[in-house]
C-alpha positions as CSV (number, residue, x, y, z in Angstrom):
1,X,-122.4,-4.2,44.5
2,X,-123.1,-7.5,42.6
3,X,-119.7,-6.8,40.5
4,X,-117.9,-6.2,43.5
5,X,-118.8,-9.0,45.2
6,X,-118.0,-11.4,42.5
7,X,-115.0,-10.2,41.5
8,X,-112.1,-11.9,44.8
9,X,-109.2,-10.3,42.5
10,X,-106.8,-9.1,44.6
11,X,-105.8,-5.0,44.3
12,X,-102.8,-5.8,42.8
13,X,-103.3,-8.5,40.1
14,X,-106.4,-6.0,38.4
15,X,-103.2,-3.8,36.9
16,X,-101.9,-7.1,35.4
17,X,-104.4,-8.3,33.8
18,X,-104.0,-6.2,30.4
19,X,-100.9,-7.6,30.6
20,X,-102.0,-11.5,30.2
21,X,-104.6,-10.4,27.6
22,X,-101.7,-8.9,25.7
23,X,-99.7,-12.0,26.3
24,X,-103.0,-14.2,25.3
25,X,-102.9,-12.4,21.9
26,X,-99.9,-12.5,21.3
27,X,-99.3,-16.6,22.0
28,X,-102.5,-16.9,19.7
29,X,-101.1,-15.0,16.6
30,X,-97.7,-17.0,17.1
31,X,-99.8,-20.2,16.9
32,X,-102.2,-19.3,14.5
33,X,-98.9,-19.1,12.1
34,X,-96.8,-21.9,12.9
35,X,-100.2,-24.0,12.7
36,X,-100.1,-22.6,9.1
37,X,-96.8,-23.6,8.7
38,X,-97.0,-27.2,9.8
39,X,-98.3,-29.9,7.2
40,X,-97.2,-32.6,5.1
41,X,-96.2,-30.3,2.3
42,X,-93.3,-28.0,3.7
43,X,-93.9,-24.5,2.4
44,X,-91.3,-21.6,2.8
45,X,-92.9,-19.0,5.8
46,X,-92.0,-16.1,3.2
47,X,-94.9,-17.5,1.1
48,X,-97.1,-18.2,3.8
49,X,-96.9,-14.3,4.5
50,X,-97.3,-13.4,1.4
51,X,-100.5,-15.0,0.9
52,X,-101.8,-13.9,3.9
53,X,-100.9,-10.1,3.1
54,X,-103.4,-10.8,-0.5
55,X,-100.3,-12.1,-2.7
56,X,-100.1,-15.6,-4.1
57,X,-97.2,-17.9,-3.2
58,X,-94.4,-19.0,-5.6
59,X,-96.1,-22.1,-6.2
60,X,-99.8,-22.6,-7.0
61,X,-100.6,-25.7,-5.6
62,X,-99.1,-23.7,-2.2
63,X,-101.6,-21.2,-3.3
64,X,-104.8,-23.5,-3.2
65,X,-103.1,-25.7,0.2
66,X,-102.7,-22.4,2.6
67,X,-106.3,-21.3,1.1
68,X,-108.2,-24.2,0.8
69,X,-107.0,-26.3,3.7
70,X,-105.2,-24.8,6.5
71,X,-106.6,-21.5,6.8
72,X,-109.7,-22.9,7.2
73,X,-108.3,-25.8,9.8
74,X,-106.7,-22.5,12.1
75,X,-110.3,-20.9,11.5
76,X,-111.7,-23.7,13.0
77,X,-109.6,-24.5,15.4
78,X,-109.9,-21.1,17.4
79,X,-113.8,-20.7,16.9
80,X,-114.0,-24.3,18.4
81,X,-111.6,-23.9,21.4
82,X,-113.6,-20.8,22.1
83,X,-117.2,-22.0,21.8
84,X,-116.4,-24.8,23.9
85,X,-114.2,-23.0,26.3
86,X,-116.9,-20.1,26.4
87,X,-120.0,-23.4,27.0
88,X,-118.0,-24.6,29.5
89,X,-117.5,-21.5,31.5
90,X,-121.3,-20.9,31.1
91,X,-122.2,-24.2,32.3
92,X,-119.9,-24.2,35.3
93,X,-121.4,-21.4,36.7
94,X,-125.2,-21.9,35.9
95,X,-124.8,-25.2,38.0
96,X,-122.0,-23.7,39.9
97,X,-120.0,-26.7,39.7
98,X,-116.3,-27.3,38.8
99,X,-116.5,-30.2,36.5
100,X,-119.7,-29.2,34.7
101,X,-119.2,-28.8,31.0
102,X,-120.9,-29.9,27.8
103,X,-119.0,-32.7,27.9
104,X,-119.1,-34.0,31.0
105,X,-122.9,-33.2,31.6
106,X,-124.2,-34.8,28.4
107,X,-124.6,-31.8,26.4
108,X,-122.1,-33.2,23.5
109,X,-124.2,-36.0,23.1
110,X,-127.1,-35.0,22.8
111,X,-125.9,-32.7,20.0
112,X,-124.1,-35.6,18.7
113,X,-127.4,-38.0,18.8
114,X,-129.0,-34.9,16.8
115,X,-126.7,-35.2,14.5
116,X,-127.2,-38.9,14.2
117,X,-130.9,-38.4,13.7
118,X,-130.8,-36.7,10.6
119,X,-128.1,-38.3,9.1
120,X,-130.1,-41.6,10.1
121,X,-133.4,-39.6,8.4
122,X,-130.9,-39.3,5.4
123,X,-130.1,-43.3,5.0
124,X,-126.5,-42.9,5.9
125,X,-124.0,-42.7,8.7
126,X,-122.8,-39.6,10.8
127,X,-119.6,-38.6,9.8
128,X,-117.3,-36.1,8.8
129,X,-117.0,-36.6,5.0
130,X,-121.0,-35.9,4.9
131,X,-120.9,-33.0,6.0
132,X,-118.0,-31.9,3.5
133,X,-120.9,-33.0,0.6
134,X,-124.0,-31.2,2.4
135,X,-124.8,-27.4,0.9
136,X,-125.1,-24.7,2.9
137,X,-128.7,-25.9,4.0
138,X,-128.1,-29.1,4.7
139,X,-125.4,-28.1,7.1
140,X,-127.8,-25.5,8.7
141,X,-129.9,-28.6,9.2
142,X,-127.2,-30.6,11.1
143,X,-126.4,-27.4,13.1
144,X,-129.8,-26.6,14.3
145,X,-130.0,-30.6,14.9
146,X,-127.1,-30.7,16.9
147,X,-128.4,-27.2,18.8
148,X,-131.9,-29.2,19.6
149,X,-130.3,-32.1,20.6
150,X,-127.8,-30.3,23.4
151,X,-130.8,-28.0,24.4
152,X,-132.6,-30.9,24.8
153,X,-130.2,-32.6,27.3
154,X,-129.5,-29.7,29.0
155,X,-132.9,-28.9,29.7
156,X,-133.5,-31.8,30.7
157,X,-130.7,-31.4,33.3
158,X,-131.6,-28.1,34.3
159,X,-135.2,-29.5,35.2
160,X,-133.6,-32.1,37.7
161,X,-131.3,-29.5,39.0
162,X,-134.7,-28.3,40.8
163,X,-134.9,-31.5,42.5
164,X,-131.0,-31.9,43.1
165,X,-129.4,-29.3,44.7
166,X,-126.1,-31.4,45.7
167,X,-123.5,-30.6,42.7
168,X,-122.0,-34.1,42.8
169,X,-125.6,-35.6,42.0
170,X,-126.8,-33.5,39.1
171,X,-123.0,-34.5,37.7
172,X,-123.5,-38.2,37.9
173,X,-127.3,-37.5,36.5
174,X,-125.9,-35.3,33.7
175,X,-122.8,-38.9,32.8
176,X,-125.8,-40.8,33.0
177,X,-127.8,-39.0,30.5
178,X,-125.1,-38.9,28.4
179,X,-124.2,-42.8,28.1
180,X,-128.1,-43.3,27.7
181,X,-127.7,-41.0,24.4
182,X,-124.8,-42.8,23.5
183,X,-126.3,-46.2,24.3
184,X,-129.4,-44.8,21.9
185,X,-126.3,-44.4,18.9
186,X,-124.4,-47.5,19.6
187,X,-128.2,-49.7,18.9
188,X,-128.1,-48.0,15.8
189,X,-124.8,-48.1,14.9
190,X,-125.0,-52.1,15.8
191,X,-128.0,-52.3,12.7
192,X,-125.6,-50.4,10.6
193,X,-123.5,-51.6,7.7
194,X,-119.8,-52.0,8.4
195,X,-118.7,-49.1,6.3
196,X,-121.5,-46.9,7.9
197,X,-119.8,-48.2,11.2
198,X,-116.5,-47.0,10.1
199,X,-117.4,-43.1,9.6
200,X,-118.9,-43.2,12.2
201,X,-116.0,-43.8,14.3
202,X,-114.1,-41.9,12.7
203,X,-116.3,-39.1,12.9
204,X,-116.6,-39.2,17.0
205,X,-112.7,-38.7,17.0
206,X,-113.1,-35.6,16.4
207,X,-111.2,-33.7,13.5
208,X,-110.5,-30.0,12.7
209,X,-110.3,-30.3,9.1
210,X,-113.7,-31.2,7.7
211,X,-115.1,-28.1,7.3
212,X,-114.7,-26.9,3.5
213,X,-113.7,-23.0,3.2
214,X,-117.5,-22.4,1.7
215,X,-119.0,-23.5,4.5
216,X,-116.8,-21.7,7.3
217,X,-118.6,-19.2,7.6
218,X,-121.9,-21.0,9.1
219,X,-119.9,-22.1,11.8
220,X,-118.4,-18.6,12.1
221,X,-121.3,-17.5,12.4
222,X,-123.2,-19.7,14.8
223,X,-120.1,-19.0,17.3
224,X,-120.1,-15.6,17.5
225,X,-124.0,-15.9,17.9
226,X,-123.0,-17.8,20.7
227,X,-120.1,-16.1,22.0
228,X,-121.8,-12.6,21.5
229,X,-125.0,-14.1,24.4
230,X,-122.6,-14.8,26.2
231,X,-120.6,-11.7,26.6
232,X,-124.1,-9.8,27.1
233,X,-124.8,-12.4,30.0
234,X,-122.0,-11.0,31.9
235,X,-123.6,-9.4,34.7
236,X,-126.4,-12.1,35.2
237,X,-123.7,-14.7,35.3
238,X,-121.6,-12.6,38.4
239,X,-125.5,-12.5,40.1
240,X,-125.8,-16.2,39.8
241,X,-122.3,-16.7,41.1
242,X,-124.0,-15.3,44.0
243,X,-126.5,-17.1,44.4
244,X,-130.5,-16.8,43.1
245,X,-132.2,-15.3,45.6
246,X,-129.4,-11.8,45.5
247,X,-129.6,-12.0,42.0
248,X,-133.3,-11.6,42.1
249,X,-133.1,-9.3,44.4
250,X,-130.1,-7.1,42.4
251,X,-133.5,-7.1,39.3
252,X,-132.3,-9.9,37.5
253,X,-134.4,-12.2,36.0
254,X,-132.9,-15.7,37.0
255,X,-135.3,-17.8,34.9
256,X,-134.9,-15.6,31.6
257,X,-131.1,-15.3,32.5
258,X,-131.4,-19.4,32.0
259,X,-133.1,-19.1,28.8
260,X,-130.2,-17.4,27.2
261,X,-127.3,-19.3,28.8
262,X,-129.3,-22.9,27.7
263,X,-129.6,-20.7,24.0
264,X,-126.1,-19.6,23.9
265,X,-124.7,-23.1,25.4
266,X,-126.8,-24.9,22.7
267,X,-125.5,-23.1,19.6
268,X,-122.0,-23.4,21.0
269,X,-121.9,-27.0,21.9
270,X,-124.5,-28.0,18.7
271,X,-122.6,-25.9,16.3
272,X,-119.2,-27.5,16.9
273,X,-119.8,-30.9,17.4
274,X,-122.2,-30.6,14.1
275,X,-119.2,-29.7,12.3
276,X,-116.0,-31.0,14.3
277,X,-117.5,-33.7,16.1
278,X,-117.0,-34.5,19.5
279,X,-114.3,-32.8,21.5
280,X,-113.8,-33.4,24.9
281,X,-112.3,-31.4,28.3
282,X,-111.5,-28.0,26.4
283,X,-114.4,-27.1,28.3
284,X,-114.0,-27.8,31.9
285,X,-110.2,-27.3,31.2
286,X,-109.9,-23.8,30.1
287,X,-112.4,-22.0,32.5
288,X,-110.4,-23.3,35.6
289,X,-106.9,-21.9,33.8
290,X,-108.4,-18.8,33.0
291,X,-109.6,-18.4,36.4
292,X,-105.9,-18.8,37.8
293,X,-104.7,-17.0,35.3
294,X,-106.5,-13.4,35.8
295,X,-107.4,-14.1,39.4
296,X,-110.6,-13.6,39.2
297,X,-114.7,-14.4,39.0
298,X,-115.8,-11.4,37.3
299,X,-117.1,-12.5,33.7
300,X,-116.3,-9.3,31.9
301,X,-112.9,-10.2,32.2
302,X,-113.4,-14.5,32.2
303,X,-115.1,-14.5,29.3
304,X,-113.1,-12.9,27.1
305,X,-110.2,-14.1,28.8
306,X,-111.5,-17.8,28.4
307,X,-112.5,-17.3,24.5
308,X,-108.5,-16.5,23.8
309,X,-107.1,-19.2,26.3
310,X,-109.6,-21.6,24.2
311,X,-108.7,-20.6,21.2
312,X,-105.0,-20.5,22.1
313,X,-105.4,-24.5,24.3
314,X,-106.9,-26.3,20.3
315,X,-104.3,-24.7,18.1
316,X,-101.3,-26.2,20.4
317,X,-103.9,-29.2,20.7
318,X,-104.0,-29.2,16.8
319,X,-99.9,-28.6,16.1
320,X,-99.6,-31.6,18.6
321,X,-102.0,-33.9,16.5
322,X,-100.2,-33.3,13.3
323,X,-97.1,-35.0,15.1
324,X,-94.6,-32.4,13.7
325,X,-92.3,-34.3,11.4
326,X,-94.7,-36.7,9.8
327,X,-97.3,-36.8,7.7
328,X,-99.8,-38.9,10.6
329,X,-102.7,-36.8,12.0
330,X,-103.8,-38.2,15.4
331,X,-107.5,-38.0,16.7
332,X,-108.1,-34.2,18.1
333,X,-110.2,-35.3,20.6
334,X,-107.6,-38.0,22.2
335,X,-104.6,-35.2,22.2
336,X,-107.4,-32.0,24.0
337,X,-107.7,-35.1,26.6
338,X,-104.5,-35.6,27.2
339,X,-104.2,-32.5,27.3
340,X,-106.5,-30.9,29.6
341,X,-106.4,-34.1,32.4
342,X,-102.8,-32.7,33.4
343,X,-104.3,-28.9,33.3
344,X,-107.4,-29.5,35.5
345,X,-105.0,-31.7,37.9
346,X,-102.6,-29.0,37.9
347,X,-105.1,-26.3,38.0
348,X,-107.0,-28.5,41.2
349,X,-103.4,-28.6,43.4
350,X,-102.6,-25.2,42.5
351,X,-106.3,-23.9,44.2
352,X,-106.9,-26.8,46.3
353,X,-110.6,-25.9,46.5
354,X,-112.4,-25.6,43.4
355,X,-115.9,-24.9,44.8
356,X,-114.8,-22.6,46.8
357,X,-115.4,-20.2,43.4
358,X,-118.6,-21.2,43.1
């Protein structure tokens, strides 16, 4: 009954839909290899095949490029649209609100003053090219700091949502929270040295490339931690699209249900911005497309649906910041804005009424 009700899919689209996620995978493979092939060094797409098949290129300085530095940049790139996409989609429908999202609500940073913390324990500055030096434990460290310091924040929100009931409230509460963590940064950034000021600004760009190939795997697997509470949430989620009291009444646990999505939101949004920094709208963006795309509120088919549109939204993000052509890499979080502002708008006049999903 629960499913039925969530899912407002009309008869005919449900036949489409394996369809668009054939489609999806498809426009992700594509990218996934022309991301591959863009770069300062032009490399012939016959060698970029064969490496990926187990051979080695003609050249091996190639060899080590395709290995070392953009496989792992595409790795990144689709478990970070994902995660965020996925934490968006999570958060939009725990506080059934359109513009929720880890960014928008704080969530980023608070993982993001985490982050600072221990780097600040440390004696030096947050940024990117510190977490390239850290072993394997000292970036489980930044990634469990990053985890408390979005849980932190969101609980935090989720306690006043018990208070606030009106959606455009909590989302002003939630911006508010998140300048007073970034007001918390900026006094320490203003006692920091000029140099330490400089990564740091660097760092809150944003950037796809500063995890090393050794390391991948921690934020591999963090994600799929993530993504995998997620998918198990589906039918609590369609309950609390519905509303607490039927979702209690279906047998679910609301208030455990809560524990998991704050869990699986915290790993998503810590583990990314530990490693990537802070990247902005992929997760208020890509929810909202996905939900035009496959016409529907059903999360069995939105959340795998918005894991590939993530993925598929920060590799074009990612080809666009390497400005094609030259060898300059703009800031990744400046392109997902520009981005995602013309999606949401696009996404708003197409629906015309957002909550009306919610």
């Amino acid at each position: 009954m629960a499913n039925e009700t969530a899912d407002i899919t009309p008869k005919h689209k449900t036949g489409i839909r394996p369809l668009y996620f054939g489609l999806l995978i498809v426009i992700l493979l594509v990218l996934l290899l022309v991301n591959l092939v863009l770069g300062s060094v032009d490399i012939p797409l016959g060698d970029i095949v064969q490496i990926l098949v187990g051979g080695e290129a003609a050249s091996e300085v190639w060899n080590k490029i395709i290995i070392n530095i953009r496989i792992p940049r595409a790795i990144t790139a689709v478990l970070a649209g994902s995660a965020l996409s996925i934490g968006g989609l999570l958060m939009q429908t725990l506080f059934r609100n359109p513009l929720a999202g880890p960014s928008v609500l704080g969530i980023t940073a608070g993982a993001s003053l985490g982050v600072a913390i221990v780097m600040l324990a440390g004696g030096t500055i947050t940024s990117i090219f510190a977490i390239q030096q850290l072993s394997a434990f000292g970036s489980w460290i930044i990634v469990i700091a990053a985890s408390l310091g979005s849980a932190a924040v969101l609980l935090l929100i989720l306690l006043i949502s018990i208070k606030v009931r009106d959606n455009v409230t909590l989302l002003i509460i939630g911006l508010m929270i998140g300048n007073l963590t970034i007001a918390l940064v900026s006094i320490w950034q203003y006692f920091s040295r000029p140099e330490q000021i400089q990564d740091y600004l660097i760092w809150t760009f944003g950037s796809l490339g500063g995890v090393p190939l050794d390391q991948l795997w921690i934020l591999a697997v963090v994600a799929f931690v993530g993504i995998g509470i997620a998918m198990a949430l589906s039918k609590p989620l369609n309950g609390l699209l519905l509303g607490e009291n039927y979702a209690r009444s279906m047998g679910l646990s609301v208030s455990g249900s809560r524990i998991w999505i704050i869990v699986s939101t915290s790993l998503l949004a810590g583990g990314i911005t530990a490693f990537c920094g802070p990247i902005g709208f992929v997760g208020i963006a890509v929810p909202h497309l996905t939900r035009s795309l496959m016409g529907t509120n059903d999360h069995r088919v939105l959340i795998p649906a918005t894991l590939l549109m993530g993925a598929i939204l920060l590799l074009g993000c990612d080809i666009i910041a390497q400005v094609p052509g030259s060898t300059t890499t703009l800031p990744i979080s400046a392109v997902t804005s520009m981005v995602g502002s013309p999606v949401v708008i696009w996404v708003i006049i197409q629906r015309k009424n957002l909550q009306a999903s919610f």
